[in-house]
N, C-alpha and C positions, 0 to 999 in steps of 0.2 A: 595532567600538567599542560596549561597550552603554551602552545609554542605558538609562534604569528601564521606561521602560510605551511602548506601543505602540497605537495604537488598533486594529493587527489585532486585538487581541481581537475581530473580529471572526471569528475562528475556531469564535463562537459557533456549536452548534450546538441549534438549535431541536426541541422534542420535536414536532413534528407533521412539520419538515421530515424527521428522523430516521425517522419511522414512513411517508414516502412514500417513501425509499428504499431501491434491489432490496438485497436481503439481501448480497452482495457489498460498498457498499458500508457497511450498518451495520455487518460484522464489521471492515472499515480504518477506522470512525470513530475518533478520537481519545479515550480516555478518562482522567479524569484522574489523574496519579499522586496517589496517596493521602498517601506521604511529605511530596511537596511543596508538597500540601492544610495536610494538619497545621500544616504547619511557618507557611503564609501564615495561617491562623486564629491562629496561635499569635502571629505579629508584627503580625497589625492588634486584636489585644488590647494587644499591649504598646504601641501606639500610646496607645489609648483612653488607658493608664494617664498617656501624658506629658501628658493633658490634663485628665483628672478623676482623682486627685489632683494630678498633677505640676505643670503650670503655674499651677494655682490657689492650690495651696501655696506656690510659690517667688513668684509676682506677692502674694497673699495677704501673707504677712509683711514684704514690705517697702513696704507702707504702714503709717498710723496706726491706731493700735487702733479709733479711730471707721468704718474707711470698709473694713477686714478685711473683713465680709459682702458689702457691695457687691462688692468683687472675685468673690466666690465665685461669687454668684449670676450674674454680670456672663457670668463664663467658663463657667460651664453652664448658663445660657441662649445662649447665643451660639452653642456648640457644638452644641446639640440642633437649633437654629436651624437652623447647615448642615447638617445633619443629613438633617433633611425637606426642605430644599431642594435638597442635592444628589441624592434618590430620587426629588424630582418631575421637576425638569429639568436640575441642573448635570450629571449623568452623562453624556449626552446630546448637552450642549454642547460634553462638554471629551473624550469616549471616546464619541461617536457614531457609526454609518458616514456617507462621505459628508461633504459641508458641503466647506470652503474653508481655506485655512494660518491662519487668523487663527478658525473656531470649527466645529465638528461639526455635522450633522443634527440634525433632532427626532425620528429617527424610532421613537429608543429613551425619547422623553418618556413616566414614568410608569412607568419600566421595562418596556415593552411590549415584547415578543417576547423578556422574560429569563425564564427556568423553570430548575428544579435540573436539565434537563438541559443546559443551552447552559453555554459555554463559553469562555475567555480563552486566550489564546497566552501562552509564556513567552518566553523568548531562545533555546530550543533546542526546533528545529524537530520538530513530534511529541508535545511535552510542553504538558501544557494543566492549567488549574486552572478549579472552577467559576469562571463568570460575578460569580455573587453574592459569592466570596471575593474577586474584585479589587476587586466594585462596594464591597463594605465598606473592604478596604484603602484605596482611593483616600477614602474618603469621608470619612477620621480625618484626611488631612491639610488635607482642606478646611477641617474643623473646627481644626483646629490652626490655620491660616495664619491666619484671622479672630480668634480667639480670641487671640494672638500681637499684633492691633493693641491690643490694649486695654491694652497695659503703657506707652500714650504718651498715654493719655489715664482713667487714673484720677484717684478721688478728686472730681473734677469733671464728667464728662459721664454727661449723663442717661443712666437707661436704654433707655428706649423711644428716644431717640437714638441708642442703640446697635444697640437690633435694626434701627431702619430704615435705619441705615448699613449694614449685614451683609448684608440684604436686596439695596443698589443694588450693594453692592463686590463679593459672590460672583459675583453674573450680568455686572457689565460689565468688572471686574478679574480674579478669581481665574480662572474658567472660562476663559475664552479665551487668557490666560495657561498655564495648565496644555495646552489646546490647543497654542499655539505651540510650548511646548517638549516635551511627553510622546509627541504624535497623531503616527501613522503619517504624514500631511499638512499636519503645523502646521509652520507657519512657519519655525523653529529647528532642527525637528527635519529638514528636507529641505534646510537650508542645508549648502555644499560647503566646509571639512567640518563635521557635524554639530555643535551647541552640544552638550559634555559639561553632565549635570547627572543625576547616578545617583541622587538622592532629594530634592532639595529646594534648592537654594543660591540659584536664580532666582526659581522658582516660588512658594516657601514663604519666605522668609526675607528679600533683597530687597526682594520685595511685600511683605510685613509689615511690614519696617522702613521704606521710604519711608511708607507710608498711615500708619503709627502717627508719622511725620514731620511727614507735612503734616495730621495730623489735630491735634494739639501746637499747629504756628504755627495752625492758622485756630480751634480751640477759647481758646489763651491760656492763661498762665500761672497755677498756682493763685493764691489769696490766700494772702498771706505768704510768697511763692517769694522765696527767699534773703534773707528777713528772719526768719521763723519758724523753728526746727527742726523738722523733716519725715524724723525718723530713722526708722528703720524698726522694728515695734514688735514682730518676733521673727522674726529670725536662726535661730531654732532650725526654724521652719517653713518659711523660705527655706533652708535644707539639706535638710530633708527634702523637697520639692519638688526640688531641684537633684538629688539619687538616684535620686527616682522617674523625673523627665525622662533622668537619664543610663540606665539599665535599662530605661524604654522605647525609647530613642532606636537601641537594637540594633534591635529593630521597623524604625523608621521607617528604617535605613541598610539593614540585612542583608535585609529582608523587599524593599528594590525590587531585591533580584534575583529574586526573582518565582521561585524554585527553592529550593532544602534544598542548594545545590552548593560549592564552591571558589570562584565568586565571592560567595555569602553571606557565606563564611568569612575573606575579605579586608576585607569592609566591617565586619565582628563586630573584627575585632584593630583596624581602623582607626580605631575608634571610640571603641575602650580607648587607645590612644598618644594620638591627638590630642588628648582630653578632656585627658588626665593633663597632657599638653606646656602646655596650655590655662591647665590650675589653676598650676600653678609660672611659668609666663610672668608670669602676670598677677601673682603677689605680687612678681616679681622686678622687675617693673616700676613696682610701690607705690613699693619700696623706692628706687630708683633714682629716682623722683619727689620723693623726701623725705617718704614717707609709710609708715609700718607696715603690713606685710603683715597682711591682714586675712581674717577669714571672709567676707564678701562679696566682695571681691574675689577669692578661692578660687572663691565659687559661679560670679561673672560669669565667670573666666575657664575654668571647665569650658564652659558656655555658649559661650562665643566658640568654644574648639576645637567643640564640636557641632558651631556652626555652619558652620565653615569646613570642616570635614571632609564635609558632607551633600553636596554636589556631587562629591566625589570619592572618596566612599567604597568604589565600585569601580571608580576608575581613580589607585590610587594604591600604590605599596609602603606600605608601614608606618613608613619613617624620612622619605616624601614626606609621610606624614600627618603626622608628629613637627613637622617641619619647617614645615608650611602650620598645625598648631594655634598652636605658638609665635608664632609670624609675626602671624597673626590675634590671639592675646591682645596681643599687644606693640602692635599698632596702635590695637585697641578699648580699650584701658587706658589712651593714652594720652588717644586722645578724650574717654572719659569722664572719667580723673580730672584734665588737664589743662585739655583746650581748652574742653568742656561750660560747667564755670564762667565763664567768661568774654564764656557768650553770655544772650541772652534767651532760652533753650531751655530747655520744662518737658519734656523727654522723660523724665516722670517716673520710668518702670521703666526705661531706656534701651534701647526697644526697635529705636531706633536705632543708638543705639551700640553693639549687640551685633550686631542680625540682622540689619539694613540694611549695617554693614558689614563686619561678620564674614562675611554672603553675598555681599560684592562681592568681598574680599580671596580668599575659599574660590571663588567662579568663576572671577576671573581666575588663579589660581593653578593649578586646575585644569587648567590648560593645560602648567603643569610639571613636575605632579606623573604624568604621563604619559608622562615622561622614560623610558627604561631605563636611562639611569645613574643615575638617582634611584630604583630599583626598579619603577619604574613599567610599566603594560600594555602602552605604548605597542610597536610593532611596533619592527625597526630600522630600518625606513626612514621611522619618524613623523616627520613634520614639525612642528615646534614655531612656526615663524611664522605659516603660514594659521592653523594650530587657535587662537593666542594671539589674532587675531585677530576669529574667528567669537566666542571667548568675553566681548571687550570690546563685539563688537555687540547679544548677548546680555543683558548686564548694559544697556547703554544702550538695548536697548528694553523692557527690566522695568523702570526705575528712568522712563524717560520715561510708560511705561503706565499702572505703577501712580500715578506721581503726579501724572496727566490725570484719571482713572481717580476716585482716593480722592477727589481734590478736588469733582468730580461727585456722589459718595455724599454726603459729609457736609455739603455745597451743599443736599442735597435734604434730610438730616434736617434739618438747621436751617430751613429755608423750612417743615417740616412739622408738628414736635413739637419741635422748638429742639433744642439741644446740650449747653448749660450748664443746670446746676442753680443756682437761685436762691443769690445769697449768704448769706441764712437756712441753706440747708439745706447750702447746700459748709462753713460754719464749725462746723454742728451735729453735720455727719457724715453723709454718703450712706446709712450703714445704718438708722439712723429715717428719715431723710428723704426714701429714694428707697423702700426696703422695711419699714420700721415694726418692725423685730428687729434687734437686737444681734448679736455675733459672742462677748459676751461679756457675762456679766451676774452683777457682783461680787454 
């Protein structure tokens, strides 16, 4: 069964360790294929792209023209953020040798003992890509995951609130998390049998949605929430965000096969059907609400399919992916454009209603879409009740983690630099009031 990452990467191979050994065996070191080099530079670019333009555009337009910049700025600060943080110590933590099922050694803090010659493991034994190509890959969806809370708590939470949430959630959420389920030794990943999650459904999205959840109930609802109108002040930039995120998101699906292979090539179509199944679910289920299929609702539900597809991108046939995108819009649609209203829920961008459970629906479904009557990888002798199993304990210790977890972060920005922006400055607009520039200036 593959799972995306491995913390073998420790297959690294060191340039000093390389030059003390007999020539025998440098000539059997592993070197890396250059195909499958290309191809992983080439998918943790298209990563970057779902995050500076992609999400910043799609989160960007659908706020109000006053608070546009603050998103921008919000999401590449955030991102650069984990950035630096995952090259000082998240690497470490989450793909370290060593450590325990719950978080990695230090002993790779600072990226010590990585050089252009060491090296990462793939799924097929023998094939190896540099060190630094995986350390980059992995380090886009750190950025992404973080970056992903912020769609639950626009428009009102400070900045500098922001970074110091990012700061406590990457080291005591995201890392150890990504551990559990990626590391050769985490927790998930050594469970009988293993939690599927081939690029993100626990890890990345889950987490993102609960923390962007409980960051919501404990920041509170804007001023004016379901008195004011708080449409969105262009659609046209939330579409172009919603392409750029789907044409990166081949990146983040196809790229965790960590190869250029036949399993890239299944997550790459899987990613095309579900999205597709995604966008028509979700108007069809406007419609069927008593409400006009809309362009936003198109974007949401490309989105949903994303989402639900990221865990089973390579353990899924193509009419399994059809089937678990639809599935996933029809539930996040109804959430959002049903039950949402009805609550005191500001999940402004609903990064809830999309990731949070667009990633539960896409894990535990995972589990069927590994079917071989459903076209799925699954062996014939797959078991369908343990694996269904391992997938809902999966989901309930992401959803318990992250929401112990976030609540501790944003506990500590608020005790430290506060959360909320003055109501002067939430009614004035986040973009003078948090950053002193417009987003636009008639």
């Amino acid at each position: 069964m593959k799972q995306i990452i491995r913390t073998a990467l420790a297959l690294g191979v060191a340039a000093t360790a390389a030059a003390a050994a007999p020539a025998w065996a440098q000539a059997t070191a592993p070197v890396p294929n250059k195909g499958d080099t290309a191809w992983m530079m080439t998918a943790t670019v298209l990563v970057m792209t779902m995050i500076v333009p992609g999400l910043a555009l799609f989160y960007g337009g659908l706020v109000r023209t006053k608070n546009m910049l603050s998103v921008l700025t919000q999401i590449l600060a955030v991102a650069s953020f984990a950035m630096i943080i995952w090259v000082t110590y998240g690497y470490t933590m989450a793909f370290g040798d060593g450590g325990n099922a719950f978080i990695a050694g230090f002993n790779k803090l600072f990226l010590a003992g990585v050089n252009a010659d060491s090296t990462a493991a793939t799924f097929t034994d023998g094939v190896v890509i540099p060190e630094y190509v995986f350390i980059a890959f992995q380090m886009t969806f750190a950025a992404i995951t973080v970056s992903l809370v912020v769609g639950g708590l626009v428009e009102r939470m400070k900045f500098a609130g922001l970074m110091v949430f990012a700061l406590i959630w990457l080291t005591i959420v995201y890392f150890p998390i990504a551990h559990m389920v990626w590391a050769g030794n985490g927790l998930l990943f050594n469970w009988q049998p293993a939690a599927l999650d081939f690029a993100g459904g626990t890890v990345v999205h889950i987490n993102a949605g609960i923390s962007a959840l409980v960051g919501a109930i404990i920041i509170g609802p804007r001023l004016g929430y379901k008195k004011e109108i708080m449409a969105p002040h262009s659609l046209v930039m939330t579409l172009i965000g919603t392409g750029l995120l789907w044409v990166g998101w081949f990146g983040f699906n196809a790229g965790s096969a960590l190869e250029a292979n036949g399993s890239a090539a299944l997550a790459m179509i899987n990613t095309f059907v579900a999205t597709a199944a995604g966008v028509l679910f979700w108007m069809l289920t406007e419609r069927m609400l008593g409400h006009k299929g809309s362009m936003l609702g198109a974007c949401s539900g490309a989105i949903a399919g994303l989402v639900a597809v990221t865990p089973a991108a390579g353990n899924s046939g193509p009419f399994g992916a059809i089937l678990l995108g639809a599935i996933a819009a029809i539930i996040c649609a109804y959430f959002v454009v049903a039950v949402k209203p009805k609550l005191n829920l500001d999940d402004s961008l609903d990064a809830f209603g999309i990731h949070g459970i667009g990633g539960i629906v896409g894990s535990i479904g995972t589990a069927f879409t590994m079917l071989p009557g459903l076209g799925g990888p699954g062996a014939a002798d797959y078991a369908l009740g343990p694996q269904l199993v391992t997938q809902v304990v999966a989901v309930l210790i992401s959803v318990a983690w992250a929401g112990v977890g976030s609540a501790i972060a944003f506990s500590i920005a608020k005790a430290t630099v506060g959360l909320r922006v003055s109501e002067e400055v939430e009614r004035e607009g986040l973009d003078l009031g948090e950053h002193g520039e417009r987003a636009y200036n008639y």
